[in-house]
VEXTOR-697628 format. One line per field, with one value per residue (C-alpha): residue in one letter; x, y, z. Coordinates in steps of 0.5 Angstrom, whole numbers, plus 500, padded with zeros to 3 digits. Each point is the difference from the previous one (the first is absolute). Layout:
# residues N
residu = (a;...)
u = (X;...)
v = (Y;...)
w = (Z;...)
This chain:
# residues 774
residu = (x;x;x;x;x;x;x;x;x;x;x;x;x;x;x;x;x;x;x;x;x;x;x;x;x;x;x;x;x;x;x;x;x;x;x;x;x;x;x;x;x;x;x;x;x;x;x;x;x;x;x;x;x;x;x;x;x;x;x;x;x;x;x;x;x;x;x;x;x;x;x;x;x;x;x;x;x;x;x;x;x;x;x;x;x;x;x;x;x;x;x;x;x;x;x;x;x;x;x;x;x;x;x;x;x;x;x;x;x;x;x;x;x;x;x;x;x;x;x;x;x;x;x;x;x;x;x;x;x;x;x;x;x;x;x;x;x;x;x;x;x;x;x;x;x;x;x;x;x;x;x;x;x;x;x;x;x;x;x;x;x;x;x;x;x;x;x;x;x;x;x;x;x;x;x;x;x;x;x;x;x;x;x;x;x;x;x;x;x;x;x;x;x;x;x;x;x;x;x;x;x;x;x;x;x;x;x;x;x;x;x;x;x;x;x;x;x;x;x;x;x;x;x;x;x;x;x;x;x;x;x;x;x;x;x;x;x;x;x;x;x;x;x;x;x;x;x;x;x;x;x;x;x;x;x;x;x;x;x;x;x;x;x;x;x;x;x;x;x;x;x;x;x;x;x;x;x;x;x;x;x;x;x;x;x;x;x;x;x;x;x;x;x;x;x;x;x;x;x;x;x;x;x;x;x;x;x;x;x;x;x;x;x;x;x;x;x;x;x;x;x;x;x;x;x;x;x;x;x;x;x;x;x;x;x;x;x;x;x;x;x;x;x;x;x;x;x;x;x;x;x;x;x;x;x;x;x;x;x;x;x;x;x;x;x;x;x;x;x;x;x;x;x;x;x;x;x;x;x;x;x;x;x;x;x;x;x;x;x;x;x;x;x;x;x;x;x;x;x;x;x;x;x;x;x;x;x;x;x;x;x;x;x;x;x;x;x;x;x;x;x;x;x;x;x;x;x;x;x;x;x;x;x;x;x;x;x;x;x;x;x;x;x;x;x;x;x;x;x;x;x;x;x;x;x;x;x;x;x;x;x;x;x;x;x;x;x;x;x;x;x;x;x;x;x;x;x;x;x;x;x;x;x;x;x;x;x;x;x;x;x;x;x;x;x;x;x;x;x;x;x;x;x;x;x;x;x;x;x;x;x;x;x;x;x;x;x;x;x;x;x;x;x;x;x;x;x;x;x;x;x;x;x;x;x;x;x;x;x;x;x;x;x;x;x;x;x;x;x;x;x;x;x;x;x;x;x;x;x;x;x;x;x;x;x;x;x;x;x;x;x;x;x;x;x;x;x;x;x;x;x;x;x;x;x;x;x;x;x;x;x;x;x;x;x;x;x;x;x;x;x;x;x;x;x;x;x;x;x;x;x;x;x;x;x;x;x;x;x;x;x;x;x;x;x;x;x;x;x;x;x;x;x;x;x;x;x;x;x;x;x;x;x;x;x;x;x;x;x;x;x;x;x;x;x;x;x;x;x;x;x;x;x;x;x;x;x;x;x;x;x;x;x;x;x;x;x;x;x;x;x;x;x;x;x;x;x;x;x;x;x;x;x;x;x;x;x;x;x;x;x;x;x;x;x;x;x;x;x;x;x;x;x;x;x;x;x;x;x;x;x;x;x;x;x;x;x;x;x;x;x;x;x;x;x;x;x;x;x;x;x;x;x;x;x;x;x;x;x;x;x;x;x;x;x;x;x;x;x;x;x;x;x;x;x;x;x;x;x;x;x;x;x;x)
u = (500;506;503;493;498;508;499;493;501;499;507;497;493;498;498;498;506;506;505;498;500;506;504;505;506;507;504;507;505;501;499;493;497;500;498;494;498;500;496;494;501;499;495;496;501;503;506;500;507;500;507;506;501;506;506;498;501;494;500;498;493;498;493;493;499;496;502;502;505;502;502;503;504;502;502;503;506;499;497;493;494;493;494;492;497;494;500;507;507;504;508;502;507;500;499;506;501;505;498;503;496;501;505;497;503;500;494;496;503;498;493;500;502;495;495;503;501;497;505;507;504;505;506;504;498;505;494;495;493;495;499;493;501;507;497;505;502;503;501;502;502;501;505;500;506;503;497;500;500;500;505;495;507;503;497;500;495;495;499;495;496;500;496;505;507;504;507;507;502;508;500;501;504;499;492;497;493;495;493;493;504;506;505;506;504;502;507;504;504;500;493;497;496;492;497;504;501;499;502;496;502;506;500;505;501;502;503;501;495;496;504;495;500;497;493;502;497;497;493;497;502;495;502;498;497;501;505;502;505;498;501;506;503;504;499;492;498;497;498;503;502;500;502;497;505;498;502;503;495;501;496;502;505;498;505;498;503;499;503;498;502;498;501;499;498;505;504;504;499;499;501;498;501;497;499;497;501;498;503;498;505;497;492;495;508;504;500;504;498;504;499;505;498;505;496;502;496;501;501;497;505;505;505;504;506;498;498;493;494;505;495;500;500;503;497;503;497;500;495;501;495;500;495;501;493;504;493;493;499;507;503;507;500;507;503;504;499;505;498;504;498;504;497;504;498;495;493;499;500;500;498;492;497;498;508;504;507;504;507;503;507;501;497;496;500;497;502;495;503;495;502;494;501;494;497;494;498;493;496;495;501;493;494;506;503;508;504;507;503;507;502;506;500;507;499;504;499;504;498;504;497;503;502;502;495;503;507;502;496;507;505;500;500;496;496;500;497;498;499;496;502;496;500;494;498;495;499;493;499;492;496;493;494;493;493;496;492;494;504;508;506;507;506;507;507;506;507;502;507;501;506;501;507;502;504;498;506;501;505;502;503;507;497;502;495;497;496;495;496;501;494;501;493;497;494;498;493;496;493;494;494;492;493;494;493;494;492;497;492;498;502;505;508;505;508;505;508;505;509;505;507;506;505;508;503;508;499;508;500;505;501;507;505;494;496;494;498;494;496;494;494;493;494;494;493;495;493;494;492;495;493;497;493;500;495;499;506;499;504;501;499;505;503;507;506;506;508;507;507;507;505;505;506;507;500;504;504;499;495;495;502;500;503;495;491;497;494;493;494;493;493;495;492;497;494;498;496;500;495;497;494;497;501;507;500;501;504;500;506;501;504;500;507;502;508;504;508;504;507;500;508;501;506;501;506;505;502;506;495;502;495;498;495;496;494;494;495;493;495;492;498;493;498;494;500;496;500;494;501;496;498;495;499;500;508;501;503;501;504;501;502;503;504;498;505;502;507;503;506;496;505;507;505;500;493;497;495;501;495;499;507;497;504;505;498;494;494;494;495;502;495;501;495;500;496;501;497;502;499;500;503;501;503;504;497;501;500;500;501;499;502;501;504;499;506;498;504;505;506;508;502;497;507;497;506;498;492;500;493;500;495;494;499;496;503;497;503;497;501;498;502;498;501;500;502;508;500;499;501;499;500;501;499;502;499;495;498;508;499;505;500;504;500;506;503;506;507;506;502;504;496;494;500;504;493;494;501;494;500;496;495;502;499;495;503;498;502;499;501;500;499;501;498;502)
v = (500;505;498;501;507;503;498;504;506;505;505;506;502;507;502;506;500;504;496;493;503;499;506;501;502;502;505;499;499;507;503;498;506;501;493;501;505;496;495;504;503;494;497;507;496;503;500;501;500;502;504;503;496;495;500;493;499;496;493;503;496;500;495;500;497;502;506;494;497;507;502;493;501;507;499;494;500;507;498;503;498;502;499;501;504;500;504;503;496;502;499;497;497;493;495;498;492;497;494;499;498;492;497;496;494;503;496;503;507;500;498;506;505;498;501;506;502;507;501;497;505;496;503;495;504;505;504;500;497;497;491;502;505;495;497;494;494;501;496;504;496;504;500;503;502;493;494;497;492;500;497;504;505;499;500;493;499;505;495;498;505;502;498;499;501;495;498;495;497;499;504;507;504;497;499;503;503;499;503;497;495;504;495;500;495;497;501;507;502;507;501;506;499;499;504;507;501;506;503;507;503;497;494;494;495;499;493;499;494;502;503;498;506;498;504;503;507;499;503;496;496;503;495;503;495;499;504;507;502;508;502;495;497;494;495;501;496;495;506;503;498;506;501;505;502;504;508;504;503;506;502;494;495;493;494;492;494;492;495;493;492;495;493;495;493;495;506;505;506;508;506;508;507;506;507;507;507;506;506;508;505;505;500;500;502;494;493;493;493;494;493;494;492;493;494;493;495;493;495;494;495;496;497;494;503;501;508;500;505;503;505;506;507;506;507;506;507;507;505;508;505;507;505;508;504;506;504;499;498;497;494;495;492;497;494;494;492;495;493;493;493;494;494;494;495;499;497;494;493;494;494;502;506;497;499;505;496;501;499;505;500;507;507;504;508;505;508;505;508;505;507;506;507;505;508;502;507;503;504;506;504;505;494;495;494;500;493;499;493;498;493;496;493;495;493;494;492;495;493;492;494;493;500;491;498;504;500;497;506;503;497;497;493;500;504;506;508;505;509;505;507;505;508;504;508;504;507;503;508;502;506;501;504;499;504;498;499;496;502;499;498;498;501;499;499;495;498;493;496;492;497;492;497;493;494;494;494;492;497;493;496;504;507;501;506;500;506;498;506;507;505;508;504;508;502;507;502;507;501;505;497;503;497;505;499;503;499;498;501;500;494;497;501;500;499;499;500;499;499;502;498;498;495;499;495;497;492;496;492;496;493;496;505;502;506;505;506;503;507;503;504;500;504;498;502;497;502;499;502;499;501;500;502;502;497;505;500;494;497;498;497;500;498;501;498;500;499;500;497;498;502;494;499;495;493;498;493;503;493;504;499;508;500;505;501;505;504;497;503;499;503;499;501;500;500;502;502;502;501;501;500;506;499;498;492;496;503;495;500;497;499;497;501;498;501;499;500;499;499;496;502;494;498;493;494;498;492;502;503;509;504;503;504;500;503;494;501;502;499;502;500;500;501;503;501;502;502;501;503;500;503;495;503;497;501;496;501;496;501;496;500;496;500;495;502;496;502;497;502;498;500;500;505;498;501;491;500;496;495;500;504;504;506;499;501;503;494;499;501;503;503;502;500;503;501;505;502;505;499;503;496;503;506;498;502;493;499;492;497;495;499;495;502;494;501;496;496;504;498;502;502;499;497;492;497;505;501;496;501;504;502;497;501;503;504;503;504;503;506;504;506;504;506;505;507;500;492;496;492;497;491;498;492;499;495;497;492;501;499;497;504;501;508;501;493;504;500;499;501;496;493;502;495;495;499;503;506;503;505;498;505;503;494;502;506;504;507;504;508;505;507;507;507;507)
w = (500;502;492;497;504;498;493;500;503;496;501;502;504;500;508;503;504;497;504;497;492;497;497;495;504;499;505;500;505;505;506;504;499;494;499;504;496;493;502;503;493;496;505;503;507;506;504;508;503;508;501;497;493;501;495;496;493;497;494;493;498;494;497;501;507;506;505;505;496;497;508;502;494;501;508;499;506;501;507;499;497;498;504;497;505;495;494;502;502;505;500;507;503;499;507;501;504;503;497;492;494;500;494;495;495;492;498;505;499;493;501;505;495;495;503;501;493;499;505;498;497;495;498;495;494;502;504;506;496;504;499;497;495;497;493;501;503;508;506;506;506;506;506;507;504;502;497;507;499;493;495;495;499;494;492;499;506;496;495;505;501;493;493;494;504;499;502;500;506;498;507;504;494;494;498;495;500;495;499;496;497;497;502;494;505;506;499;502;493;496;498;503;506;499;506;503;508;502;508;499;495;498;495;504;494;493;498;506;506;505;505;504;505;507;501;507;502;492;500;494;494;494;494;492;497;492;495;504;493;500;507;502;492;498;507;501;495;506;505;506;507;504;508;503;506;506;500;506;504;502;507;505;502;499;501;499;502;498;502;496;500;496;499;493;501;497;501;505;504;498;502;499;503;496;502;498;502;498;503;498;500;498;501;495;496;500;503;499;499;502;499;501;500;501;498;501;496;501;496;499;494;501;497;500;502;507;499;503;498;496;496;506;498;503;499;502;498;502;497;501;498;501;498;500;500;496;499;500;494;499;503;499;501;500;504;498;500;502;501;500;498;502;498;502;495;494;503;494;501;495;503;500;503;506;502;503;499;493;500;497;503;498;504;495;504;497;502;499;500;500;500;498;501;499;499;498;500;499;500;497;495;499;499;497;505;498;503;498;502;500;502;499;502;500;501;502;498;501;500;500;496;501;493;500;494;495;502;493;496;504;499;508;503;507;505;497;502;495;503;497;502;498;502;497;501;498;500;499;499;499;499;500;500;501;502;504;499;497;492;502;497;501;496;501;498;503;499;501;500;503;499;501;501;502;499;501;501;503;504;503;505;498;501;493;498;492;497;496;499;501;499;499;499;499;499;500;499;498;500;501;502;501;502;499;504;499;500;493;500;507;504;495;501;496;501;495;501;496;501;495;502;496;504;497;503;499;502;501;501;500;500;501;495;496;501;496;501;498;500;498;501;500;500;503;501;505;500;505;499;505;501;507;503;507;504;505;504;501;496;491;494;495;493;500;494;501;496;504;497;502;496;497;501;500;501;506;497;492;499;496;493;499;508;502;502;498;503;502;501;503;499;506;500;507;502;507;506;507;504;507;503;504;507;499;502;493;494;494;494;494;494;493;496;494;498;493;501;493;500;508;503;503;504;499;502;497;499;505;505;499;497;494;497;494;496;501;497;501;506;502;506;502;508;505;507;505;508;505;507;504;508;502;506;509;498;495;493;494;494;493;493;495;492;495;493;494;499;494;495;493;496;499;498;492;500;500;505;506;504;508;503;506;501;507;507;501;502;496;506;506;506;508;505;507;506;505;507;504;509;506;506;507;498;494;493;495;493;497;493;496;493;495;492;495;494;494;495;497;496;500;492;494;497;499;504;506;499;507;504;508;505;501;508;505;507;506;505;506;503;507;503;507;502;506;502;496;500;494;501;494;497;492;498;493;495;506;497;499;491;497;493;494;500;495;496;499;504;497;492;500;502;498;493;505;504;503;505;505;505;505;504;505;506;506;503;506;503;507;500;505;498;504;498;504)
């Protein structure tokens, strides 16, 4: 009956009241008097304020929604709120309480925010948008200060929250995302990126893996779903993972401690200290924010040599925010990132995914380095929003394979180890301009310069180190970009975009005594249409198509017959809608895609087990998704949704049609179910959940000798937390049944034609909290 009165209702009911009418709004960011005065020009509704006017700066708001959410918006974390005193609001002081807002896990998180849509501000488009007003495909998953009792924290633990997002499992470091079934390969070569991470405002990979950063003090995750080509470029063709951190504040003190320890069965025992504290030095002017972690995860694999659960994990990270108020309507965001990922061996087996023995006679580390530092400046210029963004990124990884099986391909006899070393940078410098209102428009220019560098080697037992390849690559990318929205007719909406960039890059390999060297620039234009129709605040349908490309570029080990892969491109159609019933209680999202990519950049294994990269032909991915979440009321909350896709490569790069070669990675079906109640015990407020994910059917590659079938599990966890005055004690159970899942049929390169290879799920594993607050 909830589902069938939300897709009813009609989107707008006249009332008498003014405040439940729902206005067009658009009043920019500034000073609350001056705020205060648009609305009750748009609105004709009044505004009482007891006392002097405090020196507050207001959110923009811009939409058709009701005066309610436009005040919610505009107040948001000022410390004040609006209250309805018949006809007339009035502006008060918020209550403060000693007790804090209980945490929630991602899954329940993001249902809460969907019920929330009129009110979510998104800013993944490179500036604030409200959810309900978004003609595309976005999944937002929210975090709270210290996700207490959680191993939710990392981008791999996301997937489970959110339809389409998919991911390898080669471990912490060295994993690769994937969005709606655009999945070029398991394997990490020289293709470009298929999805953009992005920190705020700086872009954070080029070709490089995931450096899966830990979502410590992170506010949310907002995931772009489908090809992002006019606003972000080449590497968007998937979409976009944006993290979303928490700014300085700028009026109080706060420091947060946590203290975690965790335990996996069949395996060890972890540990975990974070801490945050915000620190103004200047009121209202100037503040920093620090954030610091040491995370032990346990492992769980052993090998025959004695090394038990030799798969733990240490992350370091410190994370420094600074955040400078220059004037009213001028700001300036900076900090730096650093974060370090050892991981003690790989985590694949080879006797059955239900054993967690191998006995590889070789450790297999992998070193993850992350460095990012960042400044953004914006600001006001008359009605326009100027931002300038300048990042720049330098990161490390290194990892070790045992190299035994194909020791003959190299000339060796025995046990023998292969090193790969890479170093990335990325620097990114981005001016933009915007307006705001129901007509709005985004344009922009950027400057962009990646550079990848390595070399690869085996050794044996006599320590005697060969080169077996050594890769050099520039990329320098210039681009304008724009996106226009304005009214057609009289509810209809339009939005068009479009990047024109030019990238030239200078590629060197080289292989034994021989090397290549090629250069070359291209130009590409990505374009995106939309058509949307608001549904009274309360959400959206849309109809949007979208291209994005990714330039080519040089074979690492010159195995194409031309020694390089040239550019691919995809097109999307979405079809799509968001929406949420009036009292706030259900919201409903779903979506149909359909998605064409020619010249597939695949990278791909060669018989002696390294990497090349290849043009692979041409792929269709047909896919729909939905999600409904929903506040039953007494406490309880339930959340849902599910992705069914066709993603195929239907013909190879000649142009002959192929038959029954799924796109790797990504399952066929996948759906998560979660339950949540929240308690009062005694004095301590409560929060429990259940939820369950099933991962269908999934395949490694579509190369005939690897085209291997994984997943098709089920894992539940359980989560709970309780919380009084400053304490928070939370309790987190992981793969509850202790499932023995194949989640990744990949490990080592080198043996994977020897035999099948798993990568069991993560064994039943259980994790205590305790948080404090000041």
């Amino acid at each position: 009956m909830a589902l069938a009165s939300l897709l009813a209702e009609p989107s707008f009911v006249p009332s008498a009241l003014a405040r439940e009418t729902d206005y067009r709004i658009d009043i920019p960011a500034g000073p609350l008097s001056a705020s205060l005065a648009r609305f009750s020009q748009l609105t004709g509704i009044s505004i009482g304020l007891p006392g002097d006017m405090p020196p507050v700066r207001t959110h923009a708001v811009a939409g058709r929604m009701s005066p309610d959410a436009a005040l919610q918006i505009m107040l948001d974390g000022s410390g004040l709120h609006a209250r309805r005193m018949g006809d007339v609001y009035r502006i008060e002081l918020m209550q403060r309480t000693s007790v804090p807002r209980l945490p929630a896990p991602p899954s329940l998180r993001a249902a809460t925010l969907a019920n929330r849509s009129a009110d979510i501000i998104v800013t993944a488009q490179k500036r604030p948008q409200m959810l309900a007003s978004i003609p595309l495909s976005v999944a937002i998953v929210s975090l709270d200060d210290m996700t207490h009792g959680s191993t939710s924290t990392s981008s791999r633990d996301i997937t489970l929250s959110t339809e389409g997002l998919a991911m390898t499992n080669l471990g912490p470091g060295r994993n690769r995302q994937f969005i709606r079934g655009v999945a070029d390969s398991p394997f990490n070569g020289q293709s470009q990126s298929t999805v953009t991470v992005q920190v705020d405002n700086a872009r954070v990979i080029f070709d490089a893996p995931d450096p899966d950063l830990r979502l410590a003090d992170v506010e949310r995750v907002e995931i772009l779903k489908g090809p992002q080509g006019p606003l972000y470029g080449s590497g968007a063709i998937g979409g976009i993972y944006h993290i979303v951190t928490r700014r300085p504040e700028l009026d109080k003190i706060s420091i947060a401690t946590e203290l975690s320890t965790g335990s996996v069965q069949h395996g060890g025992i972890g540990t975990g200290i974070e801490g945050v504290v915000n620190l103004p030095i200047l009121t209202d002017r100037l503040a920093v924010r620090s954030v610091g972690y040491r995370i032990v995860n346990a492992g769980w694999i052993d090998n025959a040599d004695g090394r038990e659960n030799s798969n733990s994990v240490e992350t370091v990270g410190l994370r420094l925010g600074i955040r400078w108020q220059a004037a009213d309507d001028w700001r300036v965001d900076a900090g730096v990132i650093q974060q370090d990922i050892n991981v003690r061996d790989s985590q694949y087996v080879v006797a059955g995914m239900r054993s967690l023995k191998r006995t590889n006679g070789i450790a297999e580390p992998t070193d993850n380095d992350f460095k990012l530092a960042h400044v953004t400046i914006e600001g006001r210029l008359g009605a326009l929003q100027l931002v300038s963004a300048t990042s720049y990124v330098d990161h490390g990884l290194t990892y070790a394979l045992d190299a035994s099986e194909a020791a003959g391909d190299f000339s060796l006899t025995g046990p023998a180890r292969f090193t790969d070393s890479r170093a990335y940078t990325l620097f990114n410098q981005e001016l933009r301009l915007s307006s705001e209102g129901v007509d709005h428009w985004l344009m922009g220019a950027s400057f962009l310069r990646a550079t990848t560098s390595g070399a690869s080697s085996v050794a044996d037992d006599s320590d005697e180190i060969q080169i077996v390849e050594r890769i050099d690559r520039k990329t320098s990318e210039y681009a304008v970009f724009g996106e226009a929205t304005w009214r057609l007719f009289s509810r209809i909406d339009a939005t068009v975009g479009a990047r024109l960039s030019h990238s030239f890059s200078e590629d060197e390999a080289a292989e034994g005594v021989g090397s290549r060297i090629l250069k070359g620039g291209k130009t590409i234009l990505s374009p995106s249409a939309a058509l949307s129709l608001p549904l009274g605040g309360r959400g959206i349908v849309y109809l949007r198509f979208s291209r994005a490309m990714r330039p080519g570029g040089l074979t690492a080990t010159g195995q194409a017959a031309s020694g390089r892969f040239d550019a691919d491109e995809l097109d999307t159609l979405d079809l799509g809608i968001r929406r949420s019933s009036r009292d706030g209680r259900l919201a409903l999202s779903a979506s149909a895609y359909a998605t064409q990519w020619n010249d597939i950049q695949s990278d791909y294994l060669l018989d002696n087990g390294l990497i090349s990269t290849r043009n692979a032909g041409r792929g269709r991915i047909l896919g729909f998704e939905a999600s409904l979440d929903w506040h039953i009321g007494g406490g309880f909350s339930l959340s849902g949704g599910g992705t069914a896709q066709s993603a195929r490569l239907t013909h190879a790069q000649n142009g002959i049609e192929l038959d029954d070669l799924r796109l790797p990675i990504t399952p066929s079906v996948s759906g998560r179910l979660s339950i949540a109640k929240t308690f009062a015990l005694a004095r301590w407020r409560g929060l429990a959940t259940v939820q369950a994910n099933y991962i269908g059917s999934a395949r490694l590659s579509f190369d005939s000798d690897l085209d291997r079938e994984m997943g098709e599990y089920s894992v539940f966890s359980a989560h709970s937390e309780m919380s009084r005055g400053p304490w928070t004690l939370g309790f987190r159970l992981d793969n509850l049944l202790d499932v023995k899942g194949d989640s990744f049929a990949f490990g080592n390169p080198f043996s994977i034609r020897a035999g099948q290879q798993f990568t069991p799920v993560r064994p039943r594993s259980l994790s205590l909290s305790i948080a404090r607050s000041w």
